[in-house]
C-alpha positions as CSV (number, residue, x, y, z in Angstrom):
1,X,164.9,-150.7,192.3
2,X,168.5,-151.9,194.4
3,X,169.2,-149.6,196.8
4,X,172.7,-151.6,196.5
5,X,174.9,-153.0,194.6
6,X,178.5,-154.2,194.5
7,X,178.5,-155.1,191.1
8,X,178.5,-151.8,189.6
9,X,180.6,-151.3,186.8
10,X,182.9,-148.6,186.6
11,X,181.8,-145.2,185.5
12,X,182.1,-143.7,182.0
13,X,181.0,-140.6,183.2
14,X,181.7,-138.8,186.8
15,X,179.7,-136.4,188.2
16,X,180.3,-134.8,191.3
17,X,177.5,-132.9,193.1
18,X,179.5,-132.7,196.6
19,X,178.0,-129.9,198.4
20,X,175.1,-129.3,196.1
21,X,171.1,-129.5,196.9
22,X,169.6,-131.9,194.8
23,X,167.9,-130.1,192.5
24,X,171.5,-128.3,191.5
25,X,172.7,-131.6,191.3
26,X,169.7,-132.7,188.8
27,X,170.7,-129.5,187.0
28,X,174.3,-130.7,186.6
29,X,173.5,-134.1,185.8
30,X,171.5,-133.5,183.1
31,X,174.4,-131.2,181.4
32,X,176.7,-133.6,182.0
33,X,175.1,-136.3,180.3
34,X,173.9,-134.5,177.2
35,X,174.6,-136.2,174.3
36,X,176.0,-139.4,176.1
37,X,175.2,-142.6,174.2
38,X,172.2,-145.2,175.9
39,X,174.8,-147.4,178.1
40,X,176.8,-145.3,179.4
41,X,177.1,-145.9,183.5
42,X,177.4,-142.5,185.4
43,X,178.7,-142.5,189.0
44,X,177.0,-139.6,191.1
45,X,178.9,-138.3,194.0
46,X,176.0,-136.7,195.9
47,X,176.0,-135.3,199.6
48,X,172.3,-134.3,200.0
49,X,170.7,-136.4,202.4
50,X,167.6,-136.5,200.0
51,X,170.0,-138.3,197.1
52,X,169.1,-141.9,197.9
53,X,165.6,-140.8,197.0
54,X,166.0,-138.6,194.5
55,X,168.6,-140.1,192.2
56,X,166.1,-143.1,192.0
57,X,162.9,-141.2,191.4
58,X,164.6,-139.1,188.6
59,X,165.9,-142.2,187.1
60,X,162.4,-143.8,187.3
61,X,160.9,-140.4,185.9
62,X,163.2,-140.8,182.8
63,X,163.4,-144.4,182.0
64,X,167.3,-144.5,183.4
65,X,168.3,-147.4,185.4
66,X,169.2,-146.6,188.6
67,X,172.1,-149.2,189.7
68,X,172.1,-148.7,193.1
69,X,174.1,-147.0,195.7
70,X,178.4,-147.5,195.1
71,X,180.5,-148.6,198.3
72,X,182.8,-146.2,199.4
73,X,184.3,-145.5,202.2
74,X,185.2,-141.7,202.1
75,X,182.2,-140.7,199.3
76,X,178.6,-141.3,198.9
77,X,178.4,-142.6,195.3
78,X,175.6,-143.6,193.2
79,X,175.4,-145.5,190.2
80,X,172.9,-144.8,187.2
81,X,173.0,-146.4,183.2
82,X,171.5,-144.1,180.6
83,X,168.7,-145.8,178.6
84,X,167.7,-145.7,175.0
85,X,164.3,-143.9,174.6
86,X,164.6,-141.8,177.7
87,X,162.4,-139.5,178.2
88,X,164.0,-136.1,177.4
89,X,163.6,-133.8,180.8
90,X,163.8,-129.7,180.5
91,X,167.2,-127.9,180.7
92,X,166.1,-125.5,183.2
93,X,164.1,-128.1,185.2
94,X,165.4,-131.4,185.2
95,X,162.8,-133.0,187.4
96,X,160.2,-132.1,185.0
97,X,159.5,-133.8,181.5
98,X,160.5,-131.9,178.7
99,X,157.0,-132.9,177.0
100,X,154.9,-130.9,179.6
């Protein structure tokens, strides 16, 4: 799992969670990226200090790729690629599979 990369290609989808607890954040992700094809990079503007763990351990949860952590100066910015055969998570809870 990279905690950075330079390399990360530009986003197809932006979400920005600025201000929002991580588990708001999940909940906005996870709307967000409904329906997007396997692929697609998503850039995650994220402020909670608990981000740079928990955008990786939801990615590893769901079978995303987590690309690591984008350089910006002004924004903290992570990168993740959705995956074919991810593993669906629920609406209400996205830290929580779907299947359970």
């Amino acid at each position: 799992m990279s905690t950075m990369n330079p390399d990360n290609p530009a986003p197809d989808i932006t979400v920005d969670g600025t201000g929002l607890l991580c588990v708001t954040l999940l909940l906005r992700l996870r709307k967000e990226i409904d329906g997007a094809q396997p692929g697609t990079v998503v850039h995650v503007i994220a402020t909670d200090p608990a981000s740079p763990l928990d955008l990786p351990a939801w990615c590893d949860m769901t079978g995303h790729t987590y690309l690591g952590q984008v350089p910006d100066d002004a924004l903290e910015v992570f990168a993740l690629q959705l995956a074919a055969g991810a593993r669906r998570t629920r609406p209400d809870a996205p830290w929580h599979s779907a299947d359970t």
